[in-house]
C-alpha positions as CSV (number, residue, x, y, z in Angstrom):
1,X,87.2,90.0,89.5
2,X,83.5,90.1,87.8
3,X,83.3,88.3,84.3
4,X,80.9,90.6,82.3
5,X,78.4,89.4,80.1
6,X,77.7,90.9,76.8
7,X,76.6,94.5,77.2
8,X,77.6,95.1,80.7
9,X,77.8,98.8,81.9
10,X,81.1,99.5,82.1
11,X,80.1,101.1,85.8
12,X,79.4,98.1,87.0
13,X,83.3,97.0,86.5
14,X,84.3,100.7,87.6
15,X,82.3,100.6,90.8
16,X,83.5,96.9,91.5
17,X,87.7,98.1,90.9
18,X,86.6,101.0,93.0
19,X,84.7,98.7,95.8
20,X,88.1,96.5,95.9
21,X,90.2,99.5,96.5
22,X,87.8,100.6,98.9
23,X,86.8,103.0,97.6
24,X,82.8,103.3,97.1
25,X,81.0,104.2,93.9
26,X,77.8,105.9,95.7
27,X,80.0,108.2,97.5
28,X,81.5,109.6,94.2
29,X,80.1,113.0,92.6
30,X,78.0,112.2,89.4
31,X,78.9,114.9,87.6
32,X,81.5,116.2,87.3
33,X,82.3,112.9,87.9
34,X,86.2,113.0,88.3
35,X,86.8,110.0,90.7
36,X,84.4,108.1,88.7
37,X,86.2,109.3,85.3
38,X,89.4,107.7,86.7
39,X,87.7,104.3,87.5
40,X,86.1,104.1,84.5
41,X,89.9,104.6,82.4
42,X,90.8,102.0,85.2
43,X,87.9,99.6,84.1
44,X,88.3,100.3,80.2
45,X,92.6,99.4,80.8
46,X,90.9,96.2,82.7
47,X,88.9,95.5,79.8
48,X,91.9,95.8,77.3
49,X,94.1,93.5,79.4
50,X,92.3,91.3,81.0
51,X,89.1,91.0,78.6
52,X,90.8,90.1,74.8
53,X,87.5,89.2,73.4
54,X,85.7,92.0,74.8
55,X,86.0,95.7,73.8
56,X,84.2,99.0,75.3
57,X,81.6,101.0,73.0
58,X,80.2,104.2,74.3
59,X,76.9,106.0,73.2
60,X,77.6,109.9,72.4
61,X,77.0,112.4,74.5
62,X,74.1,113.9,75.7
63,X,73.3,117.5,75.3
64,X,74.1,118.2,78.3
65,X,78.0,117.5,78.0
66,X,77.5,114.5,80.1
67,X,79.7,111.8,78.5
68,X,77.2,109.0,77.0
69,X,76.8,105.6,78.8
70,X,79.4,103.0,78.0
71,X,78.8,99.2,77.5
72,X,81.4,95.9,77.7
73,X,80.8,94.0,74.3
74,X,82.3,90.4,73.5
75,X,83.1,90.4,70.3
């Protein structure tokens, strides 16, 4: 599994769970975005148990009700 660096996307761990699944991130609908909500929980429970001196900050939402991007962060 990818080591992330401080302020990874958190996509870029969600789209790599999902690739080892086989399961592939382009093929998922943006918005809504349900399969790629899922994988990002997956990636943030990742984070949590795998990651102890990292943590997962996320930037508000938009206007449009699109949730806000969300970054890996070592503490």
């Amino acid at each position: 599994m990818i080591g992330p660096k401080d302020d990874t996307p958190l996509d870029q761990l969600a789209s790599a769970l999902a690739g080892d699944a086989g399961q592939a991130w382009k093929d998922m609908a943006e918005f809504p975005g349900y399969k790629r909500t899922i994988w990002r929980d997956n990636a943030k429970l990742h984070v949590r148990r795998y990651m102890p001196d990292a943590r997962v900050e996320c930037l508000p939402a938009g206007w449009d009700g699109k949730d806000g991007v969300c970054f890996i962060r070592k503490r």
